[in-house]
C-alpha positions in Angstrom: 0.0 0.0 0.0 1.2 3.5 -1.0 2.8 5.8 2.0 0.3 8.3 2.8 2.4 11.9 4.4 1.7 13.2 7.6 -0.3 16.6 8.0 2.7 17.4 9.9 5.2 16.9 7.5 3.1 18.3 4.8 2.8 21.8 6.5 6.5 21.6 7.6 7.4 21.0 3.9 4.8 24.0 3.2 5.8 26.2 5.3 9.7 25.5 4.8 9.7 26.4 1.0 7.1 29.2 1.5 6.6 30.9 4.5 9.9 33.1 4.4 8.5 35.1 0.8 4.7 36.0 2.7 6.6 38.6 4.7 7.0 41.2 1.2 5.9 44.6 1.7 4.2 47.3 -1.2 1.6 45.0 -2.0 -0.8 45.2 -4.9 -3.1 42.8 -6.3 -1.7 40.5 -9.2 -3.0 41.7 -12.7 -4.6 38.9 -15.0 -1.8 39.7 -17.2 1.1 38.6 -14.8 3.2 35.3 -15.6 1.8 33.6 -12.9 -2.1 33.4 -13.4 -3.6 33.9 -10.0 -5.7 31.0 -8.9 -9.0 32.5 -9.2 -11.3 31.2 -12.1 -14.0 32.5 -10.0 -13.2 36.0 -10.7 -12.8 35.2 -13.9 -16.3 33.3 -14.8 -18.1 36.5 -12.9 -17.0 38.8 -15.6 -17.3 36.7 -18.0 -21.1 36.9 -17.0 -21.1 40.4 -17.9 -20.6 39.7 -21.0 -22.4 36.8 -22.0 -25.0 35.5 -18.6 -25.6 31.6 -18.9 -22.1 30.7 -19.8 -18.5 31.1 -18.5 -15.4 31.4 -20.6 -12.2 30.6 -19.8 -8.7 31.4 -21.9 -5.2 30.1 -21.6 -4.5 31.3 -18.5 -7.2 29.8 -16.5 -7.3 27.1 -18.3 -3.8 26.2 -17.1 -4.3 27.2 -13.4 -4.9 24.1 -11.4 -1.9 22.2 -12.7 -4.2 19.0 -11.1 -6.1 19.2 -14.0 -5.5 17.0 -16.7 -8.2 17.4 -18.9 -10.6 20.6 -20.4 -13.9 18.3 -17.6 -11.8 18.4 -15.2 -11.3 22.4 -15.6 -15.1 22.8 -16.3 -16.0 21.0 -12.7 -14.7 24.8 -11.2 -17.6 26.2 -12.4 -20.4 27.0 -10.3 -23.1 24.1 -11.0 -20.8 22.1 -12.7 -20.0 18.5 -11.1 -18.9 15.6 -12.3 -19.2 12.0 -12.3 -16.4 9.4 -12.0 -15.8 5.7 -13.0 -12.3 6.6 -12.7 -10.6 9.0 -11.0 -9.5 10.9 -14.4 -12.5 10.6 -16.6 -14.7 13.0 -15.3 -18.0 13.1 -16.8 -19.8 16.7 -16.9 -22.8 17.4 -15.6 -24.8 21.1 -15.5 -27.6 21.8 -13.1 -28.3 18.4 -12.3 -28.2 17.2 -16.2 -25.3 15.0 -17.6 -24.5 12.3 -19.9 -25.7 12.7 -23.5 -27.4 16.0 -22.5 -24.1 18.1 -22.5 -22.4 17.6 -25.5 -18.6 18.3 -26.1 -17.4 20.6 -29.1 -14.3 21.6 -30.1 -14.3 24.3 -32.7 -18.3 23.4 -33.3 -17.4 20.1 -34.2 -19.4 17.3 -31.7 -17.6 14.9 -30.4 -17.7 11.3 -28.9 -16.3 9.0 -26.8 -16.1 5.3 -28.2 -16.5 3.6 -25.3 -20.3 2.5 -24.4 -19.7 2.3 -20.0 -18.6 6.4 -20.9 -15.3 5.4 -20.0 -14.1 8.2 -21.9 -16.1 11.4 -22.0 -15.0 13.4 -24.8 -13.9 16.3 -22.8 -10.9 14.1 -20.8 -9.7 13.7 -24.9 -8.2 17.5 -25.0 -5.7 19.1 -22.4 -5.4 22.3 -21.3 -2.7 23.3 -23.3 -3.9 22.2 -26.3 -6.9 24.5 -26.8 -7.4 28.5 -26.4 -10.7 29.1 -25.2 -13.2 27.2 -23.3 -17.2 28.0 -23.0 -19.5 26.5 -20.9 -23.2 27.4 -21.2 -25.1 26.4 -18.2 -28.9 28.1 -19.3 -30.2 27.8 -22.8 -27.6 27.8 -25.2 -27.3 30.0 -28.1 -29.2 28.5 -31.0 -26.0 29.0 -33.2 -23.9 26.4 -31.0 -25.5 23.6 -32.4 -28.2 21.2 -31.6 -29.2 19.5 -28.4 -27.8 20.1 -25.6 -30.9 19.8 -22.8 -28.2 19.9 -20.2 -26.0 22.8 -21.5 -22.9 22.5 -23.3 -19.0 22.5 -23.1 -17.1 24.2 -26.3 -13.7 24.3 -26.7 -11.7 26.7 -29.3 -8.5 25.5 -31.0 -8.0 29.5 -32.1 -10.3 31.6 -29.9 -10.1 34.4 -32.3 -9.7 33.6 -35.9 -8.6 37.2 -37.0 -6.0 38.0 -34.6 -2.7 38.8 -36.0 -0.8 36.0 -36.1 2.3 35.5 -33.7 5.1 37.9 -34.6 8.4 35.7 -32.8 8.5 32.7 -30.5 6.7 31.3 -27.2 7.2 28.2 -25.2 6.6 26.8 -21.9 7.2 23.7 -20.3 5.9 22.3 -17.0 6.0 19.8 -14.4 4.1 18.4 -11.5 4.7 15.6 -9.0 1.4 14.5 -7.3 2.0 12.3 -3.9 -1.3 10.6 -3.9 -0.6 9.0 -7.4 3.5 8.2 -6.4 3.8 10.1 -9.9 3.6 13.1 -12.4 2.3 14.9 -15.3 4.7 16.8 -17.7 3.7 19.5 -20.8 5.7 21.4 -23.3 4.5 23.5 -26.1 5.9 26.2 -28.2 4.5 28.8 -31.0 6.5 30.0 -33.9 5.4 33.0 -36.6 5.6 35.8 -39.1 3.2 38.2 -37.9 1.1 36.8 -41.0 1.2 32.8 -40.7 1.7 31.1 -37.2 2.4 27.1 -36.0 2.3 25.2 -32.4 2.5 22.2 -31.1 1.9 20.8 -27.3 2.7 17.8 -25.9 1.4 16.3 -22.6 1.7 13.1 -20.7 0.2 11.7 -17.4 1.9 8.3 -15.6 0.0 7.8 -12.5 -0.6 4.9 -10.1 -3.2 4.2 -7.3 -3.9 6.6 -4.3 -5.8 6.1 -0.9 -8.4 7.1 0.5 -8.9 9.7 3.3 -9.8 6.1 5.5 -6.6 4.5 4.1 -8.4 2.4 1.4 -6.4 1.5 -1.1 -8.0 3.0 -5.2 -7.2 1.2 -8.0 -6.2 4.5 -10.1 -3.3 3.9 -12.5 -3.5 6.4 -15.5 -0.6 5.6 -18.2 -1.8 8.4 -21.3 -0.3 10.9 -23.4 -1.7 13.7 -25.9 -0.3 15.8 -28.8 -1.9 18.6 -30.6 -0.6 21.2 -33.5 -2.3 24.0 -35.2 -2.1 26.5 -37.6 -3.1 30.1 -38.7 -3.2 32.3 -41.3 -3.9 35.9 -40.9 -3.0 37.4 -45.1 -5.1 40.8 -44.1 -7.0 42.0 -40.9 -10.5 40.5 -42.5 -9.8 37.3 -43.8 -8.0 34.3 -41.3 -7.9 30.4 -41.7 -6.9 28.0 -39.2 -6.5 24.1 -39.0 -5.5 21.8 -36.0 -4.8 17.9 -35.4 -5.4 16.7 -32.0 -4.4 13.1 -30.6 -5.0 10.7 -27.0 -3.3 7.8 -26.6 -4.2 5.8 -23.3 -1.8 3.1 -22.8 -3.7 1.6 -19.7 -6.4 3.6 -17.0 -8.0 1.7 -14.6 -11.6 2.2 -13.7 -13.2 0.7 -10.5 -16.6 1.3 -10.9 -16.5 -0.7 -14.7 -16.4 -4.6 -15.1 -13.5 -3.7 -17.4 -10.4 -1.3 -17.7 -9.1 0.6 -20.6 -6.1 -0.9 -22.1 -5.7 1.0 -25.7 -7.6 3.7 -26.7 -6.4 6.1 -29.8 -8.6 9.8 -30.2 -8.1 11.7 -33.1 -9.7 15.3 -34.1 -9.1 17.4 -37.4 -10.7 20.8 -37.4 -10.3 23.3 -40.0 -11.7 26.7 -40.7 -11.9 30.2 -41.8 -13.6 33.3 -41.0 -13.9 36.2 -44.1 -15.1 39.6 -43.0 -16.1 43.1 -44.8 -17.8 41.8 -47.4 -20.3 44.1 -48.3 -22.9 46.6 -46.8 -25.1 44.3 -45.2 -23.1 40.9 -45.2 -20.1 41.8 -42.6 -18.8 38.6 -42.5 -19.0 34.5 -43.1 -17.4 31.4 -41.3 -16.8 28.3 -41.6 -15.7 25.1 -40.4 -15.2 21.2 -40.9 -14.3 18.5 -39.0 -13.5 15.1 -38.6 -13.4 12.5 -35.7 -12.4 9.0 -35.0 -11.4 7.2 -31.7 -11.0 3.3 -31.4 -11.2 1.5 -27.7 -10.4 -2.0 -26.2 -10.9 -2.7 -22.8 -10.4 -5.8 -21.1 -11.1 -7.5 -17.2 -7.5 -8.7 -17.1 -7.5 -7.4 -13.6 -10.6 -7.6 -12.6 -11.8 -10.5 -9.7 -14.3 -11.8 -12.5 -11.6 -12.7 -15.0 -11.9 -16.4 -13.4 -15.3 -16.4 -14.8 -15.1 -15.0 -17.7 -12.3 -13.8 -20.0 -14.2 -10.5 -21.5 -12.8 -7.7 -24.2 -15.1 -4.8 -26.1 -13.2 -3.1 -29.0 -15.7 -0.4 -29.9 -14.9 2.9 -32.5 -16.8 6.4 -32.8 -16.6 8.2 -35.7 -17.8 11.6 -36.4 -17.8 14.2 -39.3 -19.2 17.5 -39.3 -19.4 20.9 -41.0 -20.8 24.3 -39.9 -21.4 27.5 -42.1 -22.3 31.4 -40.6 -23.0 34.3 -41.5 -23.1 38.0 -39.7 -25.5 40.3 -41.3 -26.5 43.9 -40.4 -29.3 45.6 -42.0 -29.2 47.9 -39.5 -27.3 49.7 -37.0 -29.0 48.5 -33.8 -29.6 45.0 -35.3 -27.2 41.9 -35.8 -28.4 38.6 -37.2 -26.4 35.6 -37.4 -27.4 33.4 -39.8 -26.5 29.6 -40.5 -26.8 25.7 -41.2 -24.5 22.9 -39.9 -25.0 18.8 -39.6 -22.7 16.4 -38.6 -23.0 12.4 -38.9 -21.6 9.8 -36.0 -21.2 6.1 -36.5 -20.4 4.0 -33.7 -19.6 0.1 -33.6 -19.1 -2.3 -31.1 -18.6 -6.1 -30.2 -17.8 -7.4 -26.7 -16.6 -11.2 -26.6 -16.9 -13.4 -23.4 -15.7 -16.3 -23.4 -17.4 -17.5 -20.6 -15.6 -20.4 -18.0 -18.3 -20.6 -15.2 -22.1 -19.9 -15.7 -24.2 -18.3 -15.4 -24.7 -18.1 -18.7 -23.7 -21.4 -19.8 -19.8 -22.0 -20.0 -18.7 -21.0 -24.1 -17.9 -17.7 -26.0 -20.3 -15.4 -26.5 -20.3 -11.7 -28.6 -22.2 -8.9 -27.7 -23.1 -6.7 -30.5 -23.2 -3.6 -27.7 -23.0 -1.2 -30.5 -24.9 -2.9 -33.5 -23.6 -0.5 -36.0 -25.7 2.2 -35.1 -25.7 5.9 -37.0 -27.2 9.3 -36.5 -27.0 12.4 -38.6 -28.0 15.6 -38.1 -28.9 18.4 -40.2 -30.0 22.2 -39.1 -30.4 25.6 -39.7 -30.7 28.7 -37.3 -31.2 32.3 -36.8 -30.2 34.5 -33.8 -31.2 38.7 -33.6 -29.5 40.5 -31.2 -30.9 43.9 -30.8 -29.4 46.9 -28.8 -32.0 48.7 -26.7 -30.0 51.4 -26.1 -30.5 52.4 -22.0 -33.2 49.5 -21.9 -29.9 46.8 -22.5 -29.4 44.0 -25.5 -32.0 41.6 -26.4 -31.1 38.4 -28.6 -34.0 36.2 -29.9 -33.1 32.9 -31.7 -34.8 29.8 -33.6 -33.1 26.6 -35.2 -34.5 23.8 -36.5 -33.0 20.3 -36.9 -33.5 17.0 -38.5 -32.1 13.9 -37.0 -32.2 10.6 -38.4 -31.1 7.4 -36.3 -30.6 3.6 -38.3 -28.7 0.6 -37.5 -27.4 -1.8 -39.6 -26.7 -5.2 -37.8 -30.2 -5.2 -36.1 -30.8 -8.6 -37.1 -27.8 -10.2 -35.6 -28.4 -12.5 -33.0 -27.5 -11.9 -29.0 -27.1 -14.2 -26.3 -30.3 -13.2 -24.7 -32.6 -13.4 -27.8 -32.7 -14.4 -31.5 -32.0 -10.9 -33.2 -30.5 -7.3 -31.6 -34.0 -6.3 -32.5 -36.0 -9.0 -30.7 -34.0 -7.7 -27.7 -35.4 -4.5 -28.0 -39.0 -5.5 -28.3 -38.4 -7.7 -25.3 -38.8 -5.0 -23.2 -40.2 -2.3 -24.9 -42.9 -3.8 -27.2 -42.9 -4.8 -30.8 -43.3 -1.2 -31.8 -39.5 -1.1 -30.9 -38.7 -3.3 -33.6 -38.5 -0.4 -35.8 -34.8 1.0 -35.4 -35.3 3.2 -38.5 -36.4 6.9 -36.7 -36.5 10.0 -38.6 -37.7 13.9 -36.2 -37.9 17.0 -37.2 -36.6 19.2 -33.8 -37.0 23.0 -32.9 -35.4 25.3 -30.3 -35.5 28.8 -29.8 -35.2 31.4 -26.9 -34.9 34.7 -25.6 -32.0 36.6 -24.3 -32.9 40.3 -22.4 -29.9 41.8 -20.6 -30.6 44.9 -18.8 -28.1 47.2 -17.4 -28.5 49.3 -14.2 -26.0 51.8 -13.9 -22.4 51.1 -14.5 -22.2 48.0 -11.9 -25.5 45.8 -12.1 -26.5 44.0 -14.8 -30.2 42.3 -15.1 -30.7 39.3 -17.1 -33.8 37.3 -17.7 -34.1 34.1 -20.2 -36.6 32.0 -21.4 -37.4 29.3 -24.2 -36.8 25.3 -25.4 -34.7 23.1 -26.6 -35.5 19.8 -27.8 -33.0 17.0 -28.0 -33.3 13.1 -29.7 -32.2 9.9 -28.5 -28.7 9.5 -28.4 -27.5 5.9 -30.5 -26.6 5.1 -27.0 -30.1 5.9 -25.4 -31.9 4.4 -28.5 -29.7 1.1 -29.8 -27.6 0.0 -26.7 -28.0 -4.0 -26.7 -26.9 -5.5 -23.6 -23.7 -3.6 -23.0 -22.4 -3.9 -19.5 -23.4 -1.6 -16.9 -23.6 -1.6 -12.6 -25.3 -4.9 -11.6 -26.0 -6.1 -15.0 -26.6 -5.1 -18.6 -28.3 -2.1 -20.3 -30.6 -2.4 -23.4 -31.5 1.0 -25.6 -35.4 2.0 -26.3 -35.3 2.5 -30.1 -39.2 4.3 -29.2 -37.6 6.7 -26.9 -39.5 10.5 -28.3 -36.8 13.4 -27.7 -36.6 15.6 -24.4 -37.7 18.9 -24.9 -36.6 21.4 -22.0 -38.3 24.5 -21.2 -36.6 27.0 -19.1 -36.6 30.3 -17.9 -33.2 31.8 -15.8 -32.9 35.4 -14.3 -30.2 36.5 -12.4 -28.0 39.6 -11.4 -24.5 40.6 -11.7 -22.5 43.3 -9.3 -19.5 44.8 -10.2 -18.2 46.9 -7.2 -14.8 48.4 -5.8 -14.6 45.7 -3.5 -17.4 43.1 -4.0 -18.2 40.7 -7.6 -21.1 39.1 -7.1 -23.3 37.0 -9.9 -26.6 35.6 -8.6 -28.2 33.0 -11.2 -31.8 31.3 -10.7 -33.4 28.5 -13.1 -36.2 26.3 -13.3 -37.3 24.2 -16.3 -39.7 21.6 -17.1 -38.5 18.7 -19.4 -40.9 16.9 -21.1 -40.4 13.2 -22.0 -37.2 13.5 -19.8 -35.1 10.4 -21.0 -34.7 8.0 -17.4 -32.2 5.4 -16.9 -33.9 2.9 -15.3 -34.6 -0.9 -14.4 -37.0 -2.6 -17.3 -36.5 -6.4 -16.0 -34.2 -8.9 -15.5 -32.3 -11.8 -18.6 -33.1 -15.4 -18.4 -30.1 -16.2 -15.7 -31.2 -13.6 -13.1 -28.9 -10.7 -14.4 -30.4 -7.5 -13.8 -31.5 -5.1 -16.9 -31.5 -1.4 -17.0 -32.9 0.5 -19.8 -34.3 3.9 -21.0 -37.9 5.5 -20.5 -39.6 9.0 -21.4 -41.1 10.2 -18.0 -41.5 14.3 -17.1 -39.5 16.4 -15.0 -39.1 19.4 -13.1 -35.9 21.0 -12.2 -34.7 24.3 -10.5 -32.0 25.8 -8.5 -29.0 28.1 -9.1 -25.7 29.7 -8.5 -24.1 32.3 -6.2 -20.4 33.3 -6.9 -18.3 36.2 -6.3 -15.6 37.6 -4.8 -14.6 39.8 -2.1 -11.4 42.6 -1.8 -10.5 42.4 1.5 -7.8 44.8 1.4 -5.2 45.1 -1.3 -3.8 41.7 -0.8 -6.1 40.0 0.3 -9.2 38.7 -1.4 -12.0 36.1 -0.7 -13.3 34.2 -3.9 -16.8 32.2 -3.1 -19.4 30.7 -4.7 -22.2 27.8 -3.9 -24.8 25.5 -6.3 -27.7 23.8 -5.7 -30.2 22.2 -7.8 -33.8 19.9 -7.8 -34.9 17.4 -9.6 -38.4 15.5 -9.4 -39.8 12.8 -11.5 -43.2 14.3 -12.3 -44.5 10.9 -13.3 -43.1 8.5 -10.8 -43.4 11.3 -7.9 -39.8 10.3 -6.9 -37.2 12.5 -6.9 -34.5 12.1 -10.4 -31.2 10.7 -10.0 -27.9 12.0 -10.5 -28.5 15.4 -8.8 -25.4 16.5 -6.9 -26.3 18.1 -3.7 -26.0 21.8 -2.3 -22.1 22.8 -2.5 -19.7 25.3 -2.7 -15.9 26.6 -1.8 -14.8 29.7 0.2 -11.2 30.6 -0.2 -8.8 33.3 1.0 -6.1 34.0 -1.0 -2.9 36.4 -0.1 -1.5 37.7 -2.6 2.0 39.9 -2.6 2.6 40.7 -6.1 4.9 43.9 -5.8 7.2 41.7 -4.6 9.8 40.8 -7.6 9.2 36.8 -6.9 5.7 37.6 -6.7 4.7 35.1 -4.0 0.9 33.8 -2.9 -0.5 31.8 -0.5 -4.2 30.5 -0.7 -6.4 28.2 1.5 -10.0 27.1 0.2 -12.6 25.1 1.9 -14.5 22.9 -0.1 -18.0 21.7 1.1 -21.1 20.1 0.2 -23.9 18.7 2.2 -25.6 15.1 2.3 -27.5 14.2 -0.5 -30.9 12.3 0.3 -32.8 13.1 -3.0 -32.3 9.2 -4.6 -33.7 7.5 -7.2 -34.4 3.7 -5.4 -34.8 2.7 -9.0 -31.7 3.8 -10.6 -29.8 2.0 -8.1 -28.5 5.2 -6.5 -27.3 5.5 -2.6 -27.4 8.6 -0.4 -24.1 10.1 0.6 -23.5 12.2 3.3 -21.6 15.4 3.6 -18.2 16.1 3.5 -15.6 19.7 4.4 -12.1 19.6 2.6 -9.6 22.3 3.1 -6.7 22.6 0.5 -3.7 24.8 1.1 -1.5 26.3 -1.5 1.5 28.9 -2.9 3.4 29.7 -5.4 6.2 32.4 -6.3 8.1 33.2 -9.8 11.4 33.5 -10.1 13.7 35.3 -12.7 10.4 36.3 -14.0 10.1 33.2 -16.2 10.3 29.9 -13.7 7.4 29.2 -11.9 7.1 27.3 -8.7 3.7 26.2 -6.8 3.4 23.6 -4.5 0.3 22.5 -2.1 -1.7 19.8 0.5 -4.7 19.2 -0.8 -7.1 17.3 1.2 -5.1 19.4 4.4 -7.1 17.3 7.1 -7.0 13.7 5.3 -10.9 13.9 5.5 -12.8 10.6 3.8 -15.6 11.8 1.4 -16.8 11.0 -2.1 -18.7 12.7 -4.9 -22.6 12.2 -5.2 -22.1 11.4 -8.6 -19.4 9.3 -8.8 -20.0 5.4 -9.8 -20.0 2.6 -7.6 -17.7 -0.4 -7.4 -19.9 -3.4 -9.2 -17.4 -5.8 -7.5 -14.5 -6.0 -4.7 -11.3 -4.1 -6.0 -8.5 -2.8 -4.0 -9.6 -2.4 -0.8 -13.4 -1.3 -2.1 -16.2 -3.6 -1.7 -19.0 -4.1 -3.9 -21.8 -1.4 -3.9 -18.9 1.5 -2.5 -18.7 4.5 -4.0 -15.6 5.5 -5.4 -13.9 7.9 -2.8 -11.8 10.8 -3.1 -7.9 10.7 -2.8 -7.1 11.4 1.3 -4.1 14.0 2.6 -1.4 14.5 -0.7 0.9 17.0 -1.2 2.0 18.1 -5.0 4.9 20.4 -6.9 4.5 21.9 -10.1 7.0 23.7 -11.7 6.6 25.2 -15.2 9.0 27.7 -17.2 7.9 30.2 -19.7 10.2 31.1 -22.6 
């Protein structure tokens, strides 16, 4: 079992490198520009409200920030009602306002994309690192209807070029960086550099994760190791200050991850993303400008229960692939001066595949080799159209107004293949969802529109109030699963499943003071023929089977976030969630709702001092979570306080240091949403949630050239 530190050599090691540089005098606060981004992506998300409410952006610099993030979820789970979901301790799935899964879709440069893995043991966001994009969005409330479609639950976009037409890099940049995390006994590492003319420009990142188990804040031991790397290059052409192309190539590898809460661990798994685009402006009095984009997608997986307790059963491996292609065109039109429309189509087509074979030593089911068509070829494409108004009021604010309308069609082609369970894929379907599920071939027509009103109030508050729908199909997961493996037994897809259609209204306020940010956001929203994971019945040998149902729901909740100048040092970021969920037709409450939490932090912050030193402590929080779903198979959990302690300080102006104790009081906890174990592993027993790493300390160290 791994050696877990002792609070009091943790603080001694704390204090030893960092205590001596708190003691600076002529303090000022540290300006977002600095070398050293300031650990606040609180501050940063409240103005980002100003500018757009419902959605928090985030550039390289906060992207960057936590070097424990390895991954663009992982960086979106600092967002005020964001949480996330684990089967492992690195593949965080994103969920918004107590709505995950297939409801938040993952974008990079409008492009969709997918995991290929059908137990999500991949969510598409944990394919790009920090470093290897520019900009990331997250829209919380109704999206913009020129995103794309879907997205009940919000959405998470990430930009390879945030801005296509600024002028390309003029020199050189680099960086490369380094962290040692004791909980995992090992590290991450990153390097990246960009080279340019001023007209065209070229970068490249690297990054790289080889990590091993941790324990728990009881001392159990987690079955955790993480053996992955990424690379990622781009390009950019700026000939003239209207017209600017750009294309990038993104790749993850995982060599091996373990996940606890699966039947099976991921022992190859190969991402790659293409994206190319370009943005042409002034082109007439009325047309001002037109973008466009393509894209291409395609990951292959293979997991296997090589160390899993049931390989004396059963010898079992899944290779499944996603692939995805997709193309977007926009234009910006002004026939008037208060008046912008944005005007567009895109589609995009996925197919995903995938067998799992068993070959099967001791029943139940009988003793032989079986294949699983979990994936039985399935496709869905997606064609759509949209219009967004934005209008400036003048004194009475902005107001944007927005319709889209999309056609989605859903097939597969190996429905007549034969299971284990039943004769075909299709007679597997109809065994628990009628004969009117025999029909795989489905064809909607979708719509979604809202409104947008932001109001100003003087030069520091700023009203906002929202309202509208957005309707989402079936995922191919949702609709054609057949029999894939999920907790306690299998999961079948409802090929009748009608699409969710979400209406919402949001309000909130933002304050910008001297001393105070503050951003208050409200919600509730009503979502017919909500799409439930469920249980639907049991296979002939006792196994248990989950599926997918249309019921209603009713959510609500919201955000508080902010944060408070103390004096000129010293600042207090803060912010707390909470969200509801109810099954309108069952009169139980839904599943997968995290509970009321929050973080308070106070942060110290000397940065007239030539090293520019900082210290930072933040309490993490959230209360017991009662609100289950019996049905889903869920568990209450019950609350938890964590207290994290960090600093950092540059030297040379170039070399940055940062080092920390996370987890300061070795308290054991675990996430409401995370997965539990489906069988004994490490020193978890079956039904246990996966916990949290205990006490750890970590280094980073990362040089700017």
């Amino acid at each position: 079992m791994k050696r877990r530190i002792s609070i009091s050599g943790s603080v001694f090691l704390f204090l030893l490198v960092f205590a001596p540089l708190v003691g600076a005098t002529n303090h000022v606060l540290r300006s977002e520009h600095d070398v050293v981004p300031s650990r606040h992506i609180e501050t940063i998300i409240v103005r980002a409200e100003r500018v757009q409410p419902l959605s928090a952006s985030m550039g390289p610099a906060d992207l960057q920030d936590d070097p424990l993030t390895l991954n663009a979820a992982a960086v979106a789970q600092r967002v005020p009602g964001v949480a996330g979901a684990y089967s492992s301790i690195d593949a965080l799935e994103v969920s918004m306002r107590g709505l995950g899964w297939e409801r938040v879709p993952a974008q990079l440069d409008f492009l969709p994309l997918y995991g290929s893995c059908p137990a999500r043991m991949d969510p598409p966001a944990t394919y790009l690192s920090p470093e290897s994009i520019e900009q990331m969005t997250l829209a919380k409330g109704l999206p913009s209807v020129t995103y794309g479609a879907g997205g009940t639950g919000g959405r998470v976009m990430m930009r390879t070029v945030s801005n296509i037409l600024a002028p390309a890099l003029d020199g050189q940049t680099g960086q490369l960086s380094a962290t040692w995390n004791d909980a995992r006994d090992g590290g991450t590492g990153s390097a990246g550099g960009r080279i340019g003319n001023g007209t065209t420009e070229a970068g490249v990142s690297v990054a790289a994760t080889d990590y091993g188990d941790y324990v728990s804040g009881s001392g159990k031991h987690v079955p955790a190791d993480n053996r992955s790397h990424g690379v990622s290059a781009t390009f950019r052409l700026t000939p003239d200050a209207d017209n600017g192309y750009f294309g990038s190539w993104h790749s993850h590898i995982i060599d091996h991850v373990d996940y606890p809460a699966l039947p099976m661990d991921a022992t190859a798994v190969t991402a790659d993303t293409f994206t190319f685009g370009g943005h042409h402006g002034a082109l007439g009095e009325w047309l001002e400008s037109v973008e466009w984009q393509v894209g291409y997608a395609i990951s292959d997986h293979s997991m296997d229960n090589a160390l899993k307790p049931n390989r004396t059963r059963m010898d079992a491996e899944a290779v499944t692939e996603a692939e995805s292609l997709g193309a977007r065109v926009a234009s910006e039109l002004r026939f008037s001066e208060r008046h912008r429309w944005t005007v567009g189509i895109d589609a995009h087509r996925l197919d995903r595949n995938g067998i799992r074979t068993r070959a099967v030593k001791m029943g139940p089911p009988p003793p032989g080799s079986y294949q699983d068509p979990i994936w039985p070829e399935a496709k869905q494409a997606q064609a759509g159209g949209f219009a967004e108004r934005t209008s400036d009021l003048g004194g009475r604010g902005q107001l944007r107004i927005g319709l889209r309308v999309d056609s989605i069609s859903s097939c597969i082609d190996r429905g007549d293949e034969s299971t284990p369970f039943d004769a075909t894929v299709r007679d597997g379907y109809a065994r628990y969802y009628g004969n009117d599920a025999r029909d795989t071939d489905r064809d909607e027509l979708l719509f979604s529109g809202n409104v947008l009103w932001k109001i100003p109030h003087g030069e520091r508050v700023q009203w906002f109030v929202s309202g509208g729908c957005v309707q989402r199909a079936a995922a191919i997961t949702e609709r054609f699963y057949a029999y894939a493996p999920a907790p306690g037994g299998l999961l079948v897809g409802n090929p009748t499943l009608d699409p969710e259609t979400k209406s919402e209204i949001d309000v909130g306020m933002d304050f910008f003071g001297d001393h105070v940010e503050l951003g208050i956001h409200a919600f509730v929203s009503h979502v017919e023929d909500y799409i439930l994971e469920t249980a639907i019945g049991t296979t002939p040998s006792g196994a248990r089977v989950r599926g997918f149902v249309n019921t209603d729901a009713l959510l609500g909740g919201g955000e508080l976030q902010g944060r408070w100048l103390l004096a000129d040092e010293w600042t207090m970021p803060f912010s707390v969630a909470c969200v509801y969920g109810r099954n309108l037709d069952d009169h139980r409450d839904l599943p997968r709702i995290p509970p009321l939490s929050g973080h308070v932090g106070l942060r110290y912050d000397v940065a007239a001092h030539r090293m520019r030193p900082w210290v930072e402590t933040t309490l993490r929080a959230a209360s017991g979570q009662d609100q289950v779903d019996p049905a889903f198979g869920e568990s209450e959990t019950p609350s938890y306080q964590v207290v994290d302690l960090r600093a950092g300080m540059t030297l040379a102006g170039r070399l940055a240091l940062e080092a920390g104790v996370e987890n300061l009081f070795d308290q054991d906890y675990s996430e409401h949403l995370s997965r539990e174990v489906p069988f004994a592993v490490g020193d978890l027993l079956p039904g246990e949630r996966i916990p949290m790493p205990g006490r750890f300390a970590y280094a980073r160290m990362k040089w700017l050239m």
